[in-house]
N, C-alpha and C positions, 0 to 999 in steps of 0.2 A: 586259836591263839598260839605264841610260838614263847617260847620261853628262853633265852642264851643264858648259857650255863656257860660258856667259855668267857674268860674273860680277856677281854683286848690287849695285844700284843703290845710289850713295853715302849715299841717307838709310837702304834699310836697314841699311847698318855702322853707319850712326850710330844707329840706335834700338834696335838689337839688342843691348845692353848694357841697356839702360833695364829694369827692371823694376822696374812698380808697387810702392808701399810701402803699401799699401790692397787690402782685398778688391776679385777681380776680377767682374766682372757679366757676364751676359751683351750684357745694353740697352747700357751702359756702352762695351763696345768696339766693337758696332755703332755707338753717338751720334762716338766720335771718328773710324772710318775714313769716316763718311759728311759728315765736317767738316773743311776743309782744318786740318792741324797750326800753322799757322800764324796764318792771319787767323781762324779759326773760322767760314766762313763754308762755307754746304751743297755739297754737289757734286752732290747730287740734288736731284731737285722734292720738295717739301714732302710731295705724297701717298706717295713712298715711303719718303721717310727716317722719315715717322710711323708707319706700316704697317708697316714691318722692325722697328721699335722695341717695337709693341705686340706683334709676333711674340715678338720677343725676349726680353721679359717672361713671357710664355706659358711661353719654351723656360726661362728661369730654373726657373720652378718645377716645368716637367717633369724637369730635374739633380736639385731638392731633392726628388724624390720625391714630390710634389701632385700631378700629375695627368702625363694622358696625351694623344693624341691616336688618335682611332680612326673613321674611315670618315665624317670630316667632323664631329665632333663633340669637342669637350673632355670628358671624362673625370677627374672629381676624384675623386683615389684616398684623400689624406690631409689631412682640415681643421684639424690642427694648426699652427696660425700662426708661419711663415720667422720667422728673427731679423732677417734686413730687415726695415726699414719700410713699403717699395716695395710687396715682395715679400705683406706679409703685407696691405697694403690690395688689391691685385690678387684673391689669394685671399679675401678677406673679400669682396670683389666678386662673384664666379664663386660663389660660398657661398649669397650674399641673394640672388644670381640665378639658383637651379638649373636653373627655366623654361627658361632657355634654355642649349643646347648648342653650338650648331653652332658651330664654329671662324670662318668667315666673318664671324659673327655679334660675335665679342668680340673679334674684331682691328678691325672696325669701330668697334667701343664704345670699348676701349682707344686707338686710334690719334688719337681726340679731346682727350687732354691726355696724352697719353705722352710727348711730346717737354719740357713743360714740367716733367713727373713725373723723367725722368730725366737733361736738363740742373738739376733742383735736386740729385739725387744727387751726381751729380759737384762740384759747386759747392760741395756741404757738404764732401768730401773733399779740394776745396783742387785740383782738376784742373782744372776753367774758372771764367772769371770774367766774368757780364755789360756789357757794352762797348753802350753804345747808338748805334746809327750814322743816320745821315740816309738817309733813301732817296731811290734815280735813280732819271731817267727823269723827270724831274717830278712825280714821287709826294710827296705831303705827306708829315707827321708822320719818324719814327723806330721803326729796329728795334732788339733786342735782339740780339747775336751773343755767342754763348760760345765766347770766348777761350780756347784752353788756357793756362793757365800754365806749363808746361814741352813744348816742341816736341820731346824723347825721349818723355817719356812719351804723348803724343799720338800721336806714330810708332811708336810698338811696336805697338799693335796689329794695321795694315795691314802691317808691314814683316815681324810674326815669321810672319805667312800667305802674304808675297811671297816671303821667304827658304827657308821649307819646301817649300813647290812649285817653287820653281824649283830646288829639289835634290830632287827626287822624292820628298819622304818623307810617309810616313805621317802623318795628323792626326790628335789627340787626339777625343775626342768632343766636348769643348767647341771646338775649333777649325772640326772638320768641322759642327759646329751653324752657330756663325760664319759662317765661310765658304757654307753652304746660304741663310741669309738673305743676306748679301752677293749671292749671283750672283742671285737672285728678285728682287731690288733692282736689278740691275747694277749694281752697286760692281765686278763680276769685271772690269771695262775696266781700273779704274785701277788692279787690286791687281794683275795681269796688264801692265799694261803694257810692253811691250815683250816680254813673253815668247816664244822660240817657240811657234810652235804644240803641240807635245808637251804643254808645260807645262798649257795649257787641259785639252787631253785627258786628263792625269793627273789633273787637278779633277775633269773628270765622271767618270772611274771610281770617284772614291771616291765622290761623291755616290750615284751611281748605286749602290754600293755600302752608302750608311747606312741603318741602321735606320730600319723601316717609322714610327714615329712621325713622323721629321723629314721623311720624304717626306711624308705626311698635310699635317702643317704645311707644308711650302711650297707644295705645292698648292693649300693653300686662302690663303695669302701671294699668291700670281699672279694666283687669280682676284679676291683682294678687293682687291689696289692697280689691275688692268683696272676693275674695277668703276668703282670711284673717281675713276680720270681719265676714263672714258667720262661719267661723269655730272656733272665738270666741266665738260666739252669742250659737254652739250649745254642 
């Protein structure tokens, strides 16, 4: 039995009341834990936070019953089109493109407008709101940063996956999905932070623990964000 003696970080009290008033998404709660709650600005490199996202989309429609993941390859089970909009251009996608399979292959394709695909989701739902900033460094022109609009509802995602772990409990299957893209990303530092060590080790037992699909999926999540930075880098 495990006993937490620490007690939860003052933003998760504060966010752990917060619940969404809008359907939850998968992409949707990855795009805010990998965005500070606050200034909306990244906490990872661009290559991962697009990569976890296109993941994520994927893992959407393996919830709604569309497809699978199997031995490096996506698997479309059912072409009946999500009541997302997101959701059903993704699959009309993976549909006109049967040719190709392999899971590497369409987190690549996806992760080239996923972050734009699902900062406009939230944006319709009234969660961020585009803020154009100057760029440092001496860099010309301006960025685009998605503001949450409410700093509860931005915090609940990372805060209800910081609160359950560090009280040892069990995760949901959309948490443990969650949570699987999170640590392939390293997001696991910040949702973790501070935790003792136990608490990590309690992550990888369940991971270690979830169904063979999500394992599939981040496997091939690892090797195509490596990818991706090795072919910036050269």
């Amino acid at each position: 039995m495990y006993i937490n003696l620490e007690p939860a970080p003052a933003q998760t009290r504060l966010a752990r009341a917060a619940v969404p008033d809008a359907a939850v998404f998968l992409a949707d709660e990855f795009f805010l834990i990998a965005h500070h709650d606050q200034s909306g600005r990244r906490r990872l490199h661009h290559t991962a936070v697009t990569h976890g996202l296109a993941a994520a989309l994927l893992g959407e429609l393996a919830f709604a019953g569309r497809l699978t993941f199997d031995g490096g390859h996506v698997r479309v089970l059912d072409r009946r089109p999500p009541g997302d909009p997101l959701q059903h251009l993704v699959l009309d996608r993976l549909v006109a493109e049967s040719q190709y399979t392999a899971t590497r292959t369409w987190l690549a394709y996806l992760a080239a407008d996923a972050y734009e695909q699902v900062a406009r989701r939230l944006w319709q739902v009234g969660k961020v709101r585009p803020h154009q900033q100057r760029r440092v460094l001496g860099m010309f022109g301006t960025v685009t940063v998605h503001v949450p609009t409410d700093m509860n509802v931005a915090a609940w995602s990372w805060a209800r996956l910081s609160t359950k772990l560090r009280q040892y409990e069990e995760l949901s299957p959309f948490d443990l999905a969650l949570a699987g893209i999170a640590v392939s990303c390293r997001l696991d530092r910040f949702i973790l932070d501070g935790a003792p060590y136990a608490v990590g080790a309690h992550l990888r037992r369940l991971l270690a623990a979830a169904p063979k699909p999500l394992h599939e999926l981040r496997a091939d999540l690892d090797t195509a964000i490596g990818h991706a930075v090795l072919s910036h880098r050269t």
